[in-house]
C-alpha positions as CSV (number, residue, x, y, z in Angstrom):
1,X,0.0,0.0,0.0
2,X,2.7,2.3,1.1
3,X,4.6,1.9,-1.9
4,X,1.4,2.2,-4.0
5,X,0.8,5.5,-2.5
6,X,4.2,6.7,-3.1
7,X,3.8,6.1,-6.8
8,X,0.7,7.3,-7.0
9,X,1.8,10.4,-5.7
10,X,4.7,10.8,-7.6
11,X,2.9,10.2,-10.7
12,X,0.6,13.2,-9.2
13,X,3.2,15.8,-8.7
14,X,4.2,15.2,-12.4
15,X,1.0,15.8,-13.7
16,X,0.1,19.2,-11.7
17,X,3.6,20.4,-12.9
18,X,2.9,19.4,-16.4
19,X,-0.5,21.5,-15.8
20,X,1.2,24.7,-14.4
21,X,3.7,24.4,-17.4
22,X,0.4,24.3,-19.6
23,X,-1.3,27.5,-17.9
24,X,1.6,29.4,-17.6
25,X,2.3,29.1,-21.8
26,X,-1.6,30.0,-21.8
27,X,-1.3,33.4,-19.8
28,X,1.7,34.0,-21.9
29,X,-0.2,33.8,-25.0
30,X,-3.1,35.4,-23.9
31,X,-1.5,38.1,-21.6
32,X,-3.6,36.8,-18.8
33,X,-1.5,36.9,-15.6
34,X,-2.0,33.5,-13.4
35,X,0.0,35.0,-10.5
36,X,-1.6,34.3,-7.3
37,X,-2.4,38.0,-5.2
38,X,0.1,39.1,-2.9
39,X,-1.7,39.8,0.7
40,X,1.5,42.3,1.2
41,X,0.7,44.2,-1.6
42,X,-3.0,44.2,-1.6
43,X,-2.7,45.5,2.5
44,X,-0.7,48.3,0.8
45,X,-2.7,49.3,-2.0
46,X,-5.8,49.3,-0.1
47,X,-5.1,49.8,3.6
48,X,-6.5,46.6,4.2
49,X,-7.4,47.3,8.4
50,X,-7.2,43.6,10.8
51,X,-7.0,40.8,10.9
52,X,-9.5,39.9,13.2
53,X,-9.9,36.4,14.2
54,X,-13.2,34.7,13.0
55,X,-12.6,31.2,13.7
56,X,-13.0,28.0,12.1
57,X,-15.3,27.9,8.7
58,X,-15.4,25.5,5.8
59,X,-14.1,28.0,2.5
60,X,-14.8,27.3,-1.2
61,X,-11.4,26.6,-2.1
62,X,-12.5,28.7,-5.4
63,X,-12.0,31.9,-3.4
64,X,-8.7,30.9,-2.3
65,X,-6.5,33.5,-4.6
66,X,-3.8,34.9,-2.7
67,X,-0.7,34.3,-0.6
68,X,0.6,36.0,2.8
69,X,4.9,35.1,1.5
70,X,4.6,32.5,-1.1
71,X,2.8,33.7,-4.1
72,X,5.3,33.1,-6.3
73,X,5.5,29.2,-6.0
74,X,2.0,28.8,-6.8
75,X,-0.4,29.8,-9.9
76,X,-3.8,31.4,-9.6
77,X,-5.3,27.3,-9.9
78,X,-2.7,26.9,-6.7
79,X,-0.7,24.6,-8.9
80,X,3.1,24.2,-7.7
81,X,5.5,26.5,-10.3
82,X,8.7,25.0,-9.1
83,X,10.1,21.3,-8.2
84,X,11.7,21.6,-4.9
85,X,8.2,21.4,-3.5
86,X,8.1,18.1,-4.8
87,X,8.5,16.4,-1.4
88,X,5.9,18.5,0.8
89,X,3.5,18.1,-2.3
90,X,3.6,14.5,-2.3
91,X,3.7,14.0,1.6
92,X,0.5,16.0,1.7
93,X,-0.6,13.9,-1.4
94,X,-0.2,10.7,0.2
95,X,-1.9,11.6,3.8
96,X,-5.1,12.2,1.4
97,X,-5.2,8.7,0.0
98,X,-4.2,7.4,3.1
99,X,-7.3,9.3,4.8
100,X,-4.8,10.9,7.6
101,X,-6.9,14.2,8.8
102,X,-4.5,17.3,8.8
103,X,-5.2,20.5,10.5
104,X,-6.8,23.3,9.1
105,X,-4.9,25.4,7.2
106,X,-4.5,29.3,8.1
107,X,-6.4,32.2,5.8
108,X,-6.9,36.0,5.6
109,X,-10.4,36.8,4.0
110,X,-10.3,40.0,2.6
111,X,-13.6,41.0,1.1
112,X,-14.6,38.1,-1.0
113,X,-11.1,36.9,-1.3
114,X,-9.1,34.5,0.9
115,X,-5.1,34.5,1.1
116,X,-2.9,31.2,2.3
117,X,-0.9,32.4,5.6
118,X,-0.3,28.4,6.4
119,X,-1.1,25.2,4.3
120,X,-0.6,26.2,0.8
121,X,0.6,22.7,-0.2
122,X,-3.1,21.4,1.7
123,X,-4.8,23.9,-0.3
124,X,-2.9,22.5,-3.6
125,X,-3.7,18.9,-3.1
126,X,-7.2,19.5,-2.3
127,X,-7.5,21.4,-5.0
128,X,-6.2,19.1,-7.4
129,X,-8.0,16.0,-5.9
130,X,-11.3,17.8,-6.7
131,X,-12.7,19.1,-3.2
132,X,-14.6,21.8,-3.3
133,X,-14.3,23.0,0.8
134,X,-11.6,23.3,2.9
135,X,-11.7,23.7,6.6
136,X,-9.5,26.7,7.6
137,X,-9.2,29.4,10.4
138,X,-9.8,32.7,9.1
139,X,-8.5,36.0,10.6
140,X,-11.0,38.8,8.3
141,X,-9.5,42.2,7.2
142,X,-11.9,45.0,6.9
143,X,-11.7,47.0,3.4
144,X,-13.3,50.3,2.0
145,X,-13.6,48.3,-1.6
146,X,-15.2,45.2,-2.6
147,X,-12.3,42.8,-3.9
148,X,-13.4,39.2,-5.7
149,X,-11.7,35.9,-7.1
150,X,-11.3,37.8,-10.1
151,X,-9.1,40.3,-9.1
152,X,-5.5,41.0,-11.1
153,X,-2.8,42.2,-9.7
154,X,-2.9,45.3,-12.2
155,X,-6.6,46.3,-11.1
156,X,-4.9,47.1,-7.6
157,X,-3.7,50.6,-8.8
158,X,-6.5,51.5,-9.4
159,X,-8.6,50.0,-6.4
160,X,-6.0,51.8,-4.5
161,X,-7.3,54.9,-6.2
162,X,-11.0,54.2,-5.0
163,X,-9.7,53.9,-1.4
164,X,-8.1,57.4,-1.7
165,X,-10.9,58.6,-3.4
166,X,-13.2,57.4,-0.4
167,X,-10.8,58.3,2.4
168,X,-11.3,62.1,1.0
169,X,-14.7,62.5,0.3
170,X,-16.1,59.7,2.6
171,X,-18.5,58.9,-0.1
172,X,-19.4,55.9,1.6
173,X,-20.5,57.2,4.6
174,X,-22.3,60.4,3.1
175,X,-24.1,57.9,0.2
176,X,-24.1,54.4,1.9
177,X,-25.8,52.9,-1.7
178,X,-23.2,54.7,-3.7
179,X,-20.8,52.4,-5.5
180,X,-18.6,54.0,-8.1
181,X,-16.4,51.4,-10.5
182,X,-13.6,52.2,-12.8
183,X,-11.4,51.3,-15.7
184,X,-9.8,54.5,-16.2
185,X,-6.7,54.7,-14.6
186,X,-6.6,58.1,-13.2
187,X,-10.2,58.4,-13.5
188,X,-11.1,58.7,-9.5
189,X,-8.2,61.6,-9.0
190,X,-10.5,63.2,-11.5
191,X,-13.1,62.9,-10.0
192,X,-11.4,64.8,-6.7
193,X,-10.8,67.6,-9.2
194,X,-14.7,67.8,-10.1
195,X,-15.9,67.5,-6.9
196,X,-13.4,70.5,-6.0
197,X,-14.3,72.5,-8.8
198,X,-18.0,71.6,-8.2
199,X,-17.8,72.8,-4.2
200,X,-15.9,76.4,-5.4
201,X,-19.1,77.4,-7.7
202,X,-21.7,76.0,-5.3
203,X,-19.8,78.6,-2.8
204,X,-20.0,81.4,-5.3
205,X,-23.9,80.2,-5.8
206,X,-24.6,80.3,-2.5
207,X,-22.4,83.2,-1.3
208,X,-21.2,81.2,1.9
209,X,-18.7,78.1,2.7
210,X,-19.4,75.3,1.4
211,X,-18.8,72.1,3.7
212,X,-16.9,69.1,1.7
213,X,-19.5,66.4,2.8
214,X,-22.0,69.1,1.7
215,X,-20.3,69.2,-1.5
216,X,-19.6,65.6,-2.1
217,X,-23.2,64.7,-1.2
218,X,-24.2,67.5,-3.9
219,X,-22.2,66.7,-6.7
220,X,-23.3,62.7,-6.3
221,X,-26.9,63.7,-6.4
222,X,-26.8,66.6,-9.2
223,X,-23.8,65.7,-11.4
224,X,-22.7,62.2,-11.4
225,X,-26.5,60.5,-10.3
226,X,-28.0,61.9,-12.8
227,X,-25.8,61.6,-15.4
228,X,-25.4,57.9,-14.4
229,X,-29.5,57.7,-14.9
230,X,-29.7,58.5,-18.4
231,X,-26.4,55.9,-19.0
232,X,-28.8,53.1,-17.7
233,X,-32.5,54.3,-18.9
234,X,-30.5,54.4,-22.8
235,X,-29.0,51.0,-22.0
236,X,-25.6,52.6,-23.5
237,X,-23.0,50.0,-21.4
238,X,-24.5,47.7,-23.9
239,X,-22.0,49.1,-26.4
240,X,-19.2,49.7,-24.3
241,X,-18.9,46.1,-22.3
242,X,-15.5,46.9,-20.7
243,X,-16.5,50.0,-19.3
244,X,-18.7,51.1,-16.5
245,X,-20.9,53.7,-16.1
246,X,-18.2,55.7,-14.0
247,X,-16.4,55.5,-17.1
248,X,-18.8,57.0,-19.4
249,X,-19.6,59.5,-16.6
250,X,-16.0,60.6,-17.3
251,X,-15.8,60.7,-20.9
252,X,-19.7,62.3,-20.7
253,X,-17.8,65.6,-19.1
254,X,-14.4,65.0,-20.9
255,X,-17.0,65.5,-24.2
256,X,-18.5,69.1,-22.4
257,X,-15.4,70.1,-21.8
258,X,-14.1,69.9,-25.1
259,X,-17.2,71.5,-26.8
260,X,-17.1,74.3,-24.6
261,X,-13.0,74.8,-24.6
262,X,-12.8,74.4,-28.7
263,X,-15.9,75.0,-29.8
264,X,-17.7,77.6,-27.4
265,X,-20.5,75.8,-27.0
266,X,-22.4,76.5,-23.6
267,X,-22.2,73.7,-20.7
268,X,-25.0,71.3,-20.5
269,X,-26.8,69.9,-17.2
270,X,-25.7,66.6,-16.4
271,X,-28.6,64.7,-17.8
272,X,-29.1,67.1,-21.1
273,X,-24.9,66.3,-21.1
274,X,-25.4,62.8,-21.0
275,X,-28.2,62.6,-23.7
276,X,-25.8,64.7,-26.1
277,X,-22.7,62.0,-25.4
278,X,-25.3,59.3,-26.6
279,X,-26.5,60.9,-29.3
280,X,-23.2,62.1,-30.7
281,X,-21.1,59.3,-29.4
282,X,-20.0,58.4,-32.8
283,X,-18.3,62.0,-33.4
């Protein structure tokens, strides 16, 4: 049996390399990254607060993405990139077809998102053997942004962005609902710029101060809400699937600003604005 097992298991660790070989010529042909998320980097980009312990919970191993120090030994499918983790691999390997219980291994869950802090050669072998749940003790780390299995490490500039972005205006607090999403990179430190300009003509409207929040609140409801509503009641993402509409809210104004700068015409309100983007999209 022993000797069985050890063959087996070999024959295994061959196999997932062979695979790992396989995706990594795949996300070099395609230019799809299949690095597994660095928890290090993510806590930077998005001053990640925690962790907090949650205790123990059975995890899809799906939305295991991410490592705490050894990202670079696994791919995104938690596949082993090298061959000096050969021996781990397979001693792991064999405890599962020898039925040995091992202890749970260690995660960080940030938002929908876990990351391997201990037992990323369990999380491999399950994997690979086909289970679909893993026991683990989780430690969760709060976030201002929603983060999913999905994520690539080049979305985090500009989720790091939408943290700054939130930290200033405290959007998220003022308009619980709101959820703004991006493509363009700089497109939320434009978005500080309109909200600044907005605030300096709402003073000279109103002859007084105006307060930020006040502001912030009054540009989300007046500017980008309603802009946002004619975007959805034309159905216009349709022709734009790799934008949102917090794209199209940008190039909406980017569109104003040109008319008025180059050819004098007069500033729209945001919804008349919006209507004349759609209409004229094609120029």
């Amino acid at each position: 049996m022993s000797d069985y097992v050890s063959t087996r298991s070999s024959s295994d660790f061959k196999r997932v390399r062979f695979k790992s070989f396989l995706n990594n010529i795949r996300s070099v042909l395609l230019g799809r990254p299949t690095t597994l998320l660095s928890y290090d980097e993510v806590r930077e980009k998005l001053s990640i607060g925690g962790p907090i312990y949650r205790g123990i919970k059975t995890v899809e191993i799906k939305k295991i993405a991410g490592s705490l120090n050894r990202y670079h030994e696994f791919d995104r499918a938690f596949l082993p990139k090298q061959d000096n983790t050969s021996q781990r691999w397979r001693r792991v390997n064999n405890a599962f077809y020898k039925e040995i219980s091992l202890p749970a291994v260690v995660l960080y869950k940030v938002g929908d998102v876990y990351f391997v802090v201990d037992g990323h050669h369990r999380v491999s072998v399950a994997r690979e053997q086909g289970q679909l749940y893993i026991d683990a003790i989780i430690r969760e780390c709060s976030t201002k942004v929603s983060i999913t299995v999905n994520l690539r490490p080049e979305d985090l500039e500009i989720l790091g962005q939408k943290v700054n972005f939130l930290k200033r205006t405290e959007l998220d607090q003022i308009r619980p609902q709101a959820n703004i999403k991006l493509n363009i990179p700089d497109g939320f430190s434009r978005m500080l710029e309109h909200i600044a300009v907005h605030r300096y003509f709402m003073g000279l409207d109103l002859k007084r101060d105006i307060p930020e929040d006040e502001a912030v609140a009054h540009w989300y409801d007046t500017v980008y809400l309603p802009i946002v509503k004619v975007i959805h009641e034309r159905d216009i993402l349709k022709n734009f699937p790799k934008k949102t509409e917090g794209d199209l809210y940008l190039w909406v104004l980017d569109r104003q600003h040109y008319l008025a700068r180059e050819k004098s015409h007069p500033l729209l309100p945001p919804d008349a604005a919006a209507h004349d983007f759609i209409e004229n999209k094609d120029d």
